[in-house]
N, CA, C and O atoms as a Maestro MAE file, in Angstrom:
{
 s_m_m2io_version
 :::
 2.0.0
}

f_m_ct {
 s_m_title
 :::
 protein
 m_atom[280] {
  # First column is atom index #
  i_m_mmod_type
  r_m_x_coord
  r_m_y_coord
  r_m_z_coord
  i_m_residue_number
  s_m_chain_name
  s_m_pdb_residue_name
  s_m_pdb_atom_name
  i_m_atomic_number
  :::
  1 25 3.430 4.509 -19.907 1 A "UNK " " N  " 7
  2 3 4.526 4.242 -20.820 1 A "UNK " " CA " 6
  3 2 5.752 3.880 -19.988 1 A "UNK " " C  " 6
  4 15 5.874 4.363 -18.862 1 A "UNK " " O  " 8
  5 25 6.830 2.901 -20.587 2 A "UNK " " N  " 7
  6 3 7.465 2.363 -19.809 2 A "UNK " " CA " 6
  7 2 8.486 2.704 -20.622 2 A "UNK " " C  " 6
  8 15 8.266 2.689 -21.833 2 A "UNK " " O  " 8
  9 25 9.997 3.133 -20.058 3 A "UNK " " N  " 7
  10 3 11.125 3.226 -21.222 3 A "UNK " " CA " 6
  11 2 11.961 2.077 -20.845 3 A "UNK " " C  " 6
  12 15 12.172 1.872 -19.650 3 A "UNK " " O  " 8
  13 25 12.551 1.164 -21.915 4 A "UNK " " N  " 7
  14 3 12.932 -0.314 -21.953 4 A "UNK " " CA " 6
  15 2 14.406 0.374 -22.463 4 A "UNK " " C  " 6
  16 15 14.328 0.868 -23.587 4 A "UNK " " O  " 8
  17 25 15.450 0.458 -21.947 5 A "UNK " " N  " 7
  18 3 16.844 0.933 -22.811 5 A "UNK " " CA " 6
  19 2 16.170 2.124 -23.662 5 A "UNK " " C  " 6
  20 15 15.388 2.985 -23.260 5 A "UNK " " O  " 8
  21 25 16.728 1.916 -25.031 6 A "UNK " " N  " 7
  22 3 16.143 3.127 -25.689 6 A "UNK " " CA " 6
  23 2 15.078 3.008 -26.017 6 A "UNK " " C  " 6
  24 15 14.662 4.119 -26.346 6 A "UNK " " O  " 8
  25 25 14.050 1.975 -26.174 7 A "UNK " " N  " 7
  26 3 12.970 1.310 -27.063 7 A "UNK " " CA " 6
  27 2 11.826 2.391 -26.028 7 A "UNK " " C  " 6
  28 15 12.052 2.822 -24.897 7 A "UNK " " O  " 8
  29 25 10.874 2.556 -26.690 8 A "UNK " " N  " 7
  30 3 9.336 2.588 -25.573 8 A "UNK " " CA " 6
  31 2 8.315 1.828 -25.975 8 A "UNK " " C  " 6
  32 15 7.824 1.661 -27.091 8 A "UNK " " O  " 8
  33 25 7.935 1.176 -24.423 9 A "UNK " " N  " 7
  34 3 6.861 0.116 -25.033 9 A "UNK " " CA " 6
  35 2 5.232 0.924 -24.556 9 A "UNK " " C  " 6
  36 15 4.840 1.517 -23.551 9 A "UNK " " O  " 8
  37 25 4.731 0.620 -25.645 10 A "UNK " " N  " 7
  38 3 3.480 0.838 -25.888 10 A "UNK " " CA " 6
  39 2 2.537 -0.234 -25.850 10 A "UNK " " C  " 6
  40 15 3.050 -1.344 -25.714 10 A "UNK " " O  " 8
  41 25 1.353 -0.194 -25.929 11 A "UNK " " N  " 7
  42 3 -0.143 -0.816 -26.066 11 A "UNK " " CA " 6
  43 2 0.114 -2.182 -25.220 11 A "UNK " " C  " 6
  44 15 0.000 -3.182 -25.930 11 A "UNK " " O  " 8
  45 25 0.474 -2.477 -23.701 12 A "UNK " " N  " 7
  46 3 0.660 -3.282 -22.731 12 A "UNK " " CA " 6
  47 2 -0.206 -4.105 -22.640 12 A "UNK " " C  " 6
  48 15 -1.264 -3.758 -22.116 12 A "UNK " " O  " 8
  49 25 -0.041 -5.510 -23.133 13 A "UNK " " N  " 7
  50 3 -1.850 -5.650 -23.154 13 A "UNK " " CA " 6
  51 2 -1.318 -6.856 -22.066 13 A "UNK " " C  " 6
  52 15 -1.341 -7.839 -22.806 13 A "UNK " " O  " 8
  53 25 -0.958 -7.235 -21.034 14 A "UNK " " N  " 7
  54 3 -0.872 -7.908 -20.322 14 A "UNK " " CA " 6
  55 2 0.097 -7.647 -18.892 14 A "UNK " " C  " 6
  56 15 1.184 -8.205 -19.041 14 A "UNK " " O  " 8
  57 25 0.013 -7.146 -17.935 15 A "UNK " " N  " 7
  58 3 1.155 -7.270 -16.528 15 A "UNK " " CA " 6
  59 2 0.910 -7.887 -15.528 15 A "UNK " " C  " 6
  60 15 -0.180 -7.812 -14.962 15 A "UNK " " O  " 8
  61 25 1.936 -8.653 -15.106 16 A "UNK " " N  " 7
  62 3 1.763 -9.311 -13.642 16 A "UNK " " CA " 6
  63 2 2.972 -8.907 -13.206 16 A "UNK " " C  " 6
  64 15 4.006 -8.852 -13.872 16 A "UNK " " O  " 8
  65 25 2.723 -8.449 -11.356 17 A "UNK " " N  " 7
  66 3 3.937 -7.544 -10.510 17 A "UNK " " CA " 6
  67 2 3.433 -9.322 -9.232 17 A "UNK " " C  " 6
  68 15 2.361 -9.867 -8.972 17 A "UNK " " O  " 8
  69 25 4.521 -9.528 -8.919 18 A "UNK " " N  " 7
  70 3 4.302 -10.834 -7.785 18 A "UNK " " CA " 6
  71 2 5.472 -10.386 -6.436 18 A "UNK " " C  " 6
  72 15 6.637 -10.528 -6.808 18 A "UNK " " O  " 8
  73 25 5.377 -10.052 -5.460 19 A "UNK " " N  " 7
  74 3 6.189 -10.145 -4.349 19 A "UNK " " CA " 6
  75 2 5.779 -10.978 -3.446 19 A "UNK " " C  " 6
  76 15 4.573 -11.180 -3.300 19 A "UNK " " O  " 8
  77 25 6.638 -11.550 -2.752 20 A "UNK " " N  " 7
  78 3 6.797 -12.587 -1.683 20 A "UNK " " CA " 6
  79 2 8.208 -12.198 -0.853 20 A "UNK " " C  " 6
  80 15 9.212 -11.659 -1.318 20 A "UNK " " O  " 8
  81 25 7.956 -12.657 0.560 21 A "UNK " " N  " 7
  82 3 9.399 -12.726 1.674 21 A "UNK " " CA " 6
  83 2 8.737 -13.316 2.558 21 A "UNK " " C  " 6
  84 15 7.566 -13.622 2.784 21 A "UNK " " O  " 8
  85 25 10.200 -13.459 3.228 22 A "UNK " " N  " 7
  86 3 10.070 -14.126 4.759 22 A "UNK " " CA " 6
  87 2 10.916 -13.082 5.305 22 A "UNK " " C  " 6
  88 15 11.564 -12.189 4.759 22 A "UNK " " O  " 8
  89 25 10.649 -13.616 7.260 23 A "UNK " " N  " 7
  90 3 11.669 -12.831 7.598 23 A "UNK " " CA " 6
  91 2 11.764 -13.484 8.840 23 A "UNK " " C  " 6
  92 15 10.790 -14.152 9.185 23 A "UNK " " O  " 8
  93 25 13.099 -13.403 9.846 24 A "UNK " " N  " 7
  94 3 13.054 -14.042 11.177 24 A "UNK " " CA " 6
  95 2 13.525 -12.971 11.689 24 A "UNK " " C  " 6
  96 15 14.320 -12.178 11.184 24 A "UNK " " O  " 8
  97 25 12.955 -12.943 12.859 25 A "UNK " " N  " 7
  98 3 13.259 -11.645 14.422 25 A "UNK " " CA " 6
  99 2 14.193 -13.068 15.153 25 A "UNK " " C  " 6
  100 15 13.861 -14.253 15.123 25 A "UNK " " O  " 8
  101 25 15.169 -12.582 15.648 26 A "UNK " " N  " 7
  102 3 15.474 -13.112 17.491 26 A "UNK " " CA " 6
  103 2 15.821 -12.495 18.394 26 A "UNK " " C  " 6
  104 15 16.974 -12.079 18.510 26 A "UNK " " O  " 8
  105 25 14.828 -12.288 19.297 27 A "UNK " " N  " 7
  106 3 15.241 -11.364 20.577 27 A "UNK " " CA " 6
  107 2 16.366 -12.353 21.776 27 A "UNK " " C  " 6
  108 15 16.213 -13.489 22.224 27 A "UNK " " O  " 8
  109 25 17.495 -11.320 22.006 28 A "UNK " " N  " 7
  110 3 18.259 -11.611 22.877 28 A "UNK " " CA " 6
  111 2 17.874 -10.738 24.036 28 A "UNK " " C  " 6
  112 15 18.126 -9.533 24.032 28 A "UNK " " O  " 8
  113 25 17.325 -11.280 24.928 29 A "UNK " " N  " 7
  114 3 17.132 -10.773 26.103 29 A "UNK " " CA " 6
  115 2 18.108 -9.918 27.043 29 A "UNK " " C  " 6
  116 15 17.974 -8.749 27.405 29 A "UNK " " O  " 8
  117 25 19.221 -10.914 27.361 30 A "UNK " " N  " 7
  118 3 20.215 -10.841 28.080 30 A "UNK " " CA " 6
  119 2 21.063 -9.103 27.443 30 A "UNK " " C  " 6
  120 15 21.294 -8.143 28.178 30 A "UNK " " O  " 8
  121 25 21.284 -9.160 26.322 31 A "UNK " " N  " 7
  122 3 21.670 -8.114 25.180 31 A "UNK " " CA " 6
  123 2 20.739 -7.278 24.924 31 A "UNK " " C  " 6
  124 15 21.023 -6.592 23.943 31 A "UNK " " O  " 8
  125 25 19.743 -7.037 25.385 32 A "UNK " " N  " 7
  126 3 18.621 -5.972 25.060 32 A "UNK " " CA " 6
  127 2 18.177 -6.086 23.463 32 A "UNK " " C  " 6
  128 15 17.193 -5.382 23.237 32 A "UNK " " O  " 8
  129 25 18.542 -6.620 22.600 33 A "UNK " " N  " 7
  130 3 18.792 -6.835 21.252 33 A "UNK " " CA " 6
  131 2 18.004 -7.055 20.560 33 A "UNK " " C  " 6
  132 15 17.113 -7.097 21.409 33 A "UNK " " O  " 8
  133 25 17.248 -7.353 19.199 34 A "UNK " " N  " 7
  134 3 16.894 -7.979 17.766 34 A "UNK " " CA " 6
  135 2 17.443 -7.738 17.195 34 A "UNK " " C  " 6
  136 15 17.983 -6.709 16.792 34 A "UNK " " O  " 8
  137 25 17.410 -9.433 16.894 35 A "UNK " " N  " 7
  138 3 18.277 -9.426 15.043 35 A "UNK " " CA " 6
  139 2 17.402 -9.879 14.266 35 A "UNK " " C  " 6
  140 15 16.867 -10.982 14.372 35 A "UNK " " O  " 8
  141 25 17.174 -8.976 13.345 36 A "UNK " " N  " 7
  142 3 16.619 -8.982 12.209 36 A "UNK " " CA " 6
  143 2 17.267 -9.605 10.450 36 A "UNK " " C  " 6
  144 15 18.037 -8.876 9.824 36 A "UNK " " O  " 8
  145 25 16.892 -10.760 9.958 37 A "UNK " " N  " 7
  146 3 16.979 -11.032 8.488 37 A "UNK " " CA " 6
  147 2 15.553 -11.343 7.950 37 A "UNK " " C  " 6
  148 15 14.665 -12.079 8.381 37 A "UNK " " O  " 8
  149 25 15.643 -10.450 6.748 38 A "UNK " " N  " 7
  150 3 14.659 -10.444 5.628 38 A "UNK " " CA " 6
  151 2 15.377 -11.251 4.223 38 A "UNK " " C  " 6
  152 15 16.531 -11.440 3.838 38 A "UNK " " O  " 8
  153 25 14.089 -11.574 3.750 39 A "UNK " " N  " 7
  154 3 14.568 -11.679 2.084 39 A "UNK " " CA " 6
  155 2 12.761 -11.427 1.629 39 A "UNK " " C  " 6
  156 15 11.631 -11.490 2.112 39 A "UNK " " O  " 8
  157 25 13.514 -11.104 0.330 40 A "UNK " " N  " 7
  158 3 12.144 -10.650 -0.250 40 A "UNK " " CA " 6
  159 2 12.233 -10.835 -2.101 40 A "UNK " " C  " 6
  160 15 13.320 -10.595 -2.627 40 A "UNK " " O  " 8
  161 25 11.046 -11.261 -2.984 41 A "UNK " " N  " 7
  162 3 11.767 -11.896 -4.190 41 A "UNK " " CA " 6
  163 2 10.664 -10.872 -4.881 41 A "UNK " " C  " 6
  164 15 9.527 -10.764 -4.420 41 A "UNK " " O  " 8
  165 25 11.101 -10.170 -5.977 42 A "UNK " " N  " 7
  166 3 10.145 -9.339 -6.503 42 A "UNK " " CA " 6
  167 2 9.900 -10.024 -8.305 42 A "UNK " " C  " 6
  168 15 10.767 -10.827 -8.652 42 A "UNK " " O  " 8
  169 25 9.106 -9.796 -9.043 43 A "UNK " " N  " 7
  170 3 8.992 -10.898 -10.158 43 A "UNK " " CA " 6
  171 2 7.698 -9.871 -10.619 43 A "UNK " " C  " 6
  172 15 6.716 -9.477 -9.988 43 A "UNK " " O  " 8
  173 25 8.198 -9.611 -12.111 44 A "UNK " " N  " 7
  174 3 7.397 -8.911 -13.172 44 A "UNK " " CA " 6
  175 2 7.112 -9.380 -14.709 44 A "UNK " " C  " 6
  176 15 7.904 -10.100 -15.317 44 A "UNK " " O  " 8
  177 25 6.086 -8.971 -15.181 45 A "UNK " " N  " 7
  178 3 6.582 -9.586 -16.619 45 A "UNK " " CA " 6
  179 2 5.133 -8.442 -17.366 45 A "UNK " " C  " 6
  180 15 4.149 -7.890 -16.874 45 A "UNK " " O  " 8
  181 25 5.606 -8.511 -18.466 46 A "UNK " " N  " 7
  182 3 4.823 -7.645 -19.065 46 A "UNK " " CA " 6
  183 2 4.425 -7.771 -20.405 46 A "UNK " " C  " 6
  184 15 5.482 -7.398 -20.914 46 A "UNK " " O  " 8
  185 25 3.665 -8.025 -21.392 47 A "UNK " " N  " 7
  186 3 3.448 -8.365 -22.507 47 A "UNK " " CA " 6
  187 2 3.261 -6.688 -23.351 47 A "UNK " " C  " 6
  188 15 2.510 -5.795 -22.959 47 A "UNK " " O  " 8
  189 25 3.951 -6.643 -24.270 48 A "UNK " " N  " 7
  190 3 3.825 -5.339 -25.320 48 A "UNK " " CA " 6
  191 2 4.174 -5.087 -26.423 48 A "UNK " " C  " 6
  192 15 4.949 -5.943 -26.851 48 A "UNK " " O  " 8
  193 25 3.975 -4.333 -27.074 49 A "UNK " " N  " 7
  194 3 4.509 -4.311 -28.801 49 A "UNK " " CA " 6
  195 2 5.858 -2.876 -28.263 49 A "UNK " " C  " 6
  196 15 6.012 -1.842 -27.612 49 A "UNK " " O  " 8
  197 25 6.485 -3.829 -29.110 50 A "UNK " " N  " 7
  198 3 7.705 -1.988 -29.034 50 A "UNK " " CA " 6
  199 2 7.867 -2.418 -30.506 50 A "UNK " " C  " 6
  200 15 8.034 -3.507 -31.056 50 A "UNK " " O  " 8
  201 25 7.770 -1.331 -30.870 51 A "UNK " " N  " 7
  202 3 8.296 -1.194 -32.665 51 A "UNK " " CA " 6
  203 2 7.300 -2.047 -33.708 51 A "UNK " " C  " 6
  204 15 7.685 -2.518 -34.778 51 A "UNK " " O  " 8
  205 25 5.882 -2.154 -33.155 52 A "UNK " " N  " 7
  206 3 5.142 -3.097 -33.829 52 A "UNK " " CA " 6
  207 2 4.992 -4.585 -33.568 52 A "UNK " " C  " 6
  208 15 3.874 -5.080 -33.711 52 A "UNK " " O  " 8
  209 25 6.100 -5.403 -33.168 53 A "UNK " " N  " 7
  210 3 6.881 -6.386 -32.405 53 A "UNK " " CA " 6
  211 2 5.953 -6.875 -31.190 53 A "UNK " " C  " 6
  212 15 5.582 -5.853 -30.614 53 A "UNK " " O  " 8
  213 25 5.422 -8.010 -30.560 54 A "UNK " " N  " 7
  214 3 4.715 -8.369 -29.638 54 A "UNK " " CA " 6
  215 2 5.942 -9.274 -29.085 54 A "UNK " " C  " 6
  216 15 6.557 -10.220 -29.577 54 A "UNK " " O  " 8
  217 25 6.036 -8.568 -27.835 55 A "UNK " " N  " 7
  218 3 7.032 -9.464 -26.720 55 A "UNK " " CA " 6
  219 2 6.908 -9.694 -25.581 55 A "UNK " " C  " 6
  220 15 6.032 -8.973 -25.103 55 A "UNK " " O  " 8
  221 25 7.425 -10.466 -24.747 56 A "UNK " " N  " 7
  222 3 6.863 -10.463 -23.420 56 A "UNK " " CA " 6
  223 2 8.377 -10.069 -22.422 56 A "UNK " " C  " 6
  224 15 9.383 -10.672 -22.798 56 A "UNK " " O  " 8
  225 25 8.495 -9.430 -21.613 57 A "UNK " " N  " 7
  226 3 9.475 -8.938 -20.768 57 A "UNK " " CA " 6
  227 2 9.385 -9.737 -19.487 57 A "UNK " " C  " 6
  228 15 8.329 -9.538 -18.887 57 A "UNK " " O  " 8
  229 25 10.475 -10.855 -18.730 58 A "UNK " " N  " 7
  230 3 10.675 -10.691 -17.222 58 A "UNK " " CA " 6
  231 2 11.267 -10.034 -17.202 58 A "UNK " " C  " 6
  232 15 11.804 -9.453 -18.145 58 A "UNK " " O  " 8
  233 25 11.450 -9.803 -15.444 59 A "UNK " " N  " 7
  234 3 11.986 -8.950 -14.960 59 A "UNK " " CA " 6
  235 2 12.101 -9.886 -13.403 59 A "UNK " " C  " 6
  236 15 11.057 -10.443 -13.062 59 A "UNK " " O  " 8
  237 25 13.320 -10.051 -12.495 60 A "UNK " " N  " 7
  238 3 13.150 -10.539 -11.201 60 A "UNK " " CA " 6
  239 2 14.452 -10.144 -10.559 60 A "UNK " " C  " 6
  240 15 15.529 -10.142 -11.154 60 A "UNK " " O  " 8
  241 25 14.288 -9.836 -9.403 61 A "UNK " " N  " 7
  242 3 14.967 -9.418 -8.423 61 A "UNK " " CA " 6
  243 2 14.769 -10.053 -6.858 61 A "UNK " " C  " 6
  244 15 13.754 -10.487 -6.313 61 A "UNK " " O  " 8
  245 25 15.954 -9.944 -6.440 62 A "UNK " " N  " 7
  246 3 16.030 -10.625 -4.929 62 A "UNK " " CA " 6
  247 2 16.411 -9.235 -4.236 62 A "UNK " " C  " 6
  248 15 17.034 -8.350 -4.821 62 A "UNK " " O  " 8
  249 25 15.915 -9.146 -2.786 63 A "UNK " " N  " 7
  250 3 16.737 -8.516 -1.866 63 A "UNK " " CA " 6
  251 2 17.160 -9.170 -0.420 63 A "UNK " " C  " 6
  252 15 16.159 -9.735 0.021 63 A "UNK " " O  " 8
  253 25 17.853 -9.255 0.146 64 A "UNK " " N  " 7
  254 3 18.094 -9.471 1.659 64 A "UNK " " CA " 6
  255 2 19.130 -8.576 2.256 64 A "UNK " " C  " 6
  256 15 20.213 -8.138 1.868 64 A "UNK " " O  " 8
  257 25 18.287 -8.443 3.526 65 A "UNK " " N  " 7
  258 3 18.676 -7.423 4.464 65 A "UNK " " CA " 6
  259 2 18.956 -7.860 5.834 65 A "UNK " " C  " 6
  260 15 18.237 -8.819 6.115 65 A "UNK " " O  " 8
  261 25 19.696 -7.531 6.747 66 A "UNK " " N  " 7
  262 3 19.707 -7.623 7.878 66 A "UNK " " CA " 6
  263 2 19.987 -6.546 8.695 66 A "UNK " " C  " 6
  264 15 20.645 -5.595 8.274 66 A "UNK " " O  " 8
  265 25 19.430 -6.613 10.146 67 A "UNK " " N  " 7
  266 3 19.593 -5.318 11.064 67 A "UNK " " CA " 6
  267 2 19.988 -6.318 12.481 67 A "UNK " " C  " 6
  268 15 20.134 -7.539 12.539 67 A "UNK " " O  " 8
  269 25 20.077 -5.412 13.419 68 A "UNK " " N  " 7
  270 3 20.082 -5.230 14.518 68 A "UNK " " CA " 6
  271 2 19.762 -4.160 15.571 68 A "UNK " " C  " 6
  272 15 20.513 -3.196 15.422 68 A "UNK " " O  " 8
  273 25 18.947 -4.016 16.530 69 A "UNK " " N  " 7
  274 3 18.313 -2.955 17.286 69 A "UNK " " CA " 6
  275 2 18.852 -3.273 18.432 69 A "UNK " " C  " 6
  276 15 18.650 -4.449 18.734 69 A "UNK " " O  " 8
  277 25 19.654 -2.478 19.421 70 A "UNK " " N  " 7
  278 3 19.734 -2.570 20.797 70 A "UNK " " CA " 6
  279 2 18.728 -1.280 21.523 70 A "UNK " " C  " 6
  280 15 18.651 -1.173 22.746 70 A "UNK " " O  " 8
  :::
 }
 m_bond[279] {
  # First column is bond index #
  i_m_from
  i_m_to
  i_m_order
  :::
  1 1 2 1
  2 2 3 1
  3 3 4 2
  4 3 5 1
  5 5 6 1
  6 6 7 1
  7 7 8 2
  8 7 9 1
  9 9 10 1
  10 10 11 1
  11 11 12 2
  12 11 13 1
  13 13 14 1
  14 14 15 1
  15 15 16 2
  16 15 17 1
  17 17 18 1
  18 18 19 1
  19 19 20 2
  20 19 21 1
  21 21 22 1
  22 22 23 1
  23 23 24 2
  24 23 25 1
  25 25 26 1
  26 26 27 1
  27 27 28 2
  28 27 29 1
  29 29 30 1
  30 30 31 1
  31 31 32 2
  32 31 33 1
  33 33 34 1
  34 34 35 1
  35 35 36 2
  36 35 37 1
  37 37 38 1
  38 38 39 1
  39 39 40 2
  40 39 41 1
  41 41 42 1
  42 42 43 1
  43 43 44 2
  44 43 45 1
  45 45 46 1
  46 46 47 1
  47 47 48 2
  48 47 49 1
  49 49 50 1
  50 50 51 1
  51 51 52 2
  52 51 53 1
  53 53 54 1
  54 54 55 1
  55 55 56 2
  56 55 57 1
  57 57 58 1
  58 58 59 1
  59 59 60 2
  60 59 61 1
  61 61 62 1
  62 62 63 1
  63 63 64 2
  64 63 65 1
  65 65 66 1
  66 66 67 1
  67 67 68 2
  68 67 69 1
  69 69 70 1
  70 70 71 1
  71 71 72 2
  72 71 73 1
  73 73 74 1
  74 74 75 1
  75 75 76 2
  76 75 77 1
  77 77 78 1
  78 78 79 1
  79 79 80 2
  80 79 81 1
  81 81 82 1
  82 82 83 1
  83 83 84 2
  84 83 85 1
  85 85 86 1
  86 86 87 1
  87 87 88 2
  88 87 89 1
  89 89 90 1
  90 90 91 1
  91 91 92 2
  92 91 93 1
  93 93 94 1
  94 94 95 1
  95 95 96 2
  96 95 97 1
  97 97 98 1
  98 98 99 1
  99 99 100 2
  100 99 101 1
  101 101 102 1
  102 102 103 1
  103 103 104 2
  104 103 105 1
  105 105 106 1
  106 106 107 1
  107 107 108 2
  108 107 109 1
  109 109 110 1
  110 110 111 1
  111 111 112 2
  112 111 113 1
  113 113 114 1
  114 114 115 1
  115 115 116 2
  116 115 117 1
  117 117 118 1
  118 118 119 1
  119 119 120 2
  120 119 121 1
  121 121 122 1
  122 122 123 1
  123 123 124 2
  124 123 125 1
  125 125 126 1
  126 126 127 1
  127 127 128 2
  128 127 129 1
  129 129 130 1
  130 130 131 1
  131 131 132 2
  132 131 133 1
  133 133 134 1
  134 134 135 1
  135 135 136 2
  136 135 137 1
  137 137 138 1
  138 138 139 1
  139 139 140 2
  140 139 141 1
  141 141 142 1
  142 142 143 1
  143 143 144 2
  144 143 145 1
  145 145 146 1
  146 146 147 1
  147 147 148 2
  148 147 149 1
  149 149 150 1
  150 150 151 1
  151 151 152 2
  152 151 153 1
  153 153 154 1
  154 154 155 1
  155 155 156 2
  156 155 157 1
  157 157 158 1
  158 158 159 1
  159 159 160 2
  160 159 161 1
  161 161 162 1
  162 162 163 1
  163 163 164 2
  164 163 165 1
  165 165 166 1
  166 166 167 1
  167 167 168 2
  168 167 169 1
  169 169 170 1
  170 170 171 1
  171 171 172 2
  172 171 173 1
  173 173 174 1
  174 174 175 1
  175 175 176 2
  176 175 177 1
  177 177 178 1
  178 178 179 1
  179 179 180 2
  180 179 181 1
  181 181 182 1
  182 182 183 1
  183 183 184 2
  184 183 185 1
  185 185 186 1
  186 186 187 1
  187 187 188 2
  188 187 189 1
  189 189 190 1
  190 190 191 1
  191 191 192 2
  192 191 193 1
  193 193 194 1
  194 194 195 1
  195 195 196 2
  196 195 197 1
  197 197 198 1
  198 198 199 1
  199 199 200 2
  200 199 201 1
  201 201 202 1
  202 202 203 1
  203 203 204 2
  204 203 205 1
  205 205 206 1
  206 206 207 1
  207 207 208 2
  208 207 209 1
  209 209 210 1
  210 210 211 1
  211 211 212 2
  212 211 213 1
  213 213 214 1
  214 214 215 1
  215 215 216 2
  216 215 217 1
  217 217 218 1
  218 218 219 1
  219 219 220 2
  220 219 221 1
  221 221 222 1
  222 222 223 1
  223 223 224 2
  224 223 225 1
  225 225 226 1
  226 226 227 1
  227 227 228 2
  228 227 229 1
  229 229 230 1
  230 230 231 1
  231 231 232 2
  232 231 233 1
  233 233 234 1
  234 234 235 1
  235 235 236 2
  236 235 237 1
  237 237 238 1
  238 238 239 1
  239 239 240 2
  240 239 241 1
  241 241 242 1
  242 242 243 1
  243 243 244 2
  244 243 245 1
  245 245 246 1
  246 246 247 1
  247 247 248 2
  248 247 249 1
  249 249 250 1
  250 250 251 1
  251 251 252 2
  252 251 253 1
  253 253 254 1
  254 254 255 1
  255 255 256 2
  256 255 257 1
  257 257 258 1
  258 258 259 1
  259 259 260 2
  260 259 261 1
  261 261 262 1
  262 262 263 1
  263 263 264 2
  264 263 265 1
  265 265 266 1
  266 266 267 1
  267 267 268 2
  268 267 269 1
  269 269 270 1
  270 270 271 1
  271 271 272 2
  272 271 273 1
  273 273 274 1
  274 274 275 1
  275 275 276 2
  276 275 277 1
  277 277 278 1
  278 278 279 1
  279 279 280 2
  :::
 }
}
C-alpha cells in the first residue's frame, strides 16, 4: 500500500521503477586528488484505482552530486 497525499492507492495493477546515471572521476596527480560528478535520473509510474478511479501516477526525479577526495 502506497499513501498518495491523503488518498491510499490500492489494487496496483501495473509499476515500472527506471534508474539511469553517469558519472566522471578526474584524478589530479600533482594534488593527490579526485573529483568526483554524478547525476543520476530516477523515473516511476504506477497504475491504480484510489477511490474506485483507475489512474496512472509519474513520478521523476534528478539528483547530482559532486565530491572531492584528497
Amino acid at each position: 500500500m502506497l499513501r498518495w497525499a491523503t488518498s491510499v492507492i490500492n489494487d496496483a495493477t501495473n509499476t515500472m521503477l527506471q534508474v539511469w546515471g553517469v558519472g566522471i572521476t578526474q584524478n589530479i596527480d600533482a594534488a593527490a586528488t579526485e573529483l568526483y560528478l554524478n547525476y543520476r535520473n530516477f523515473s516511476a509510474a504506477i497504475t491504480a484505482s484510489i477511490a474506485g478511479v483507475a489512474v496512472r501516477l509519474r513520478l521523476t526525479t534528478s539528483t547530482l552530486a559532486s565530491a572531492a577526495r584528497m
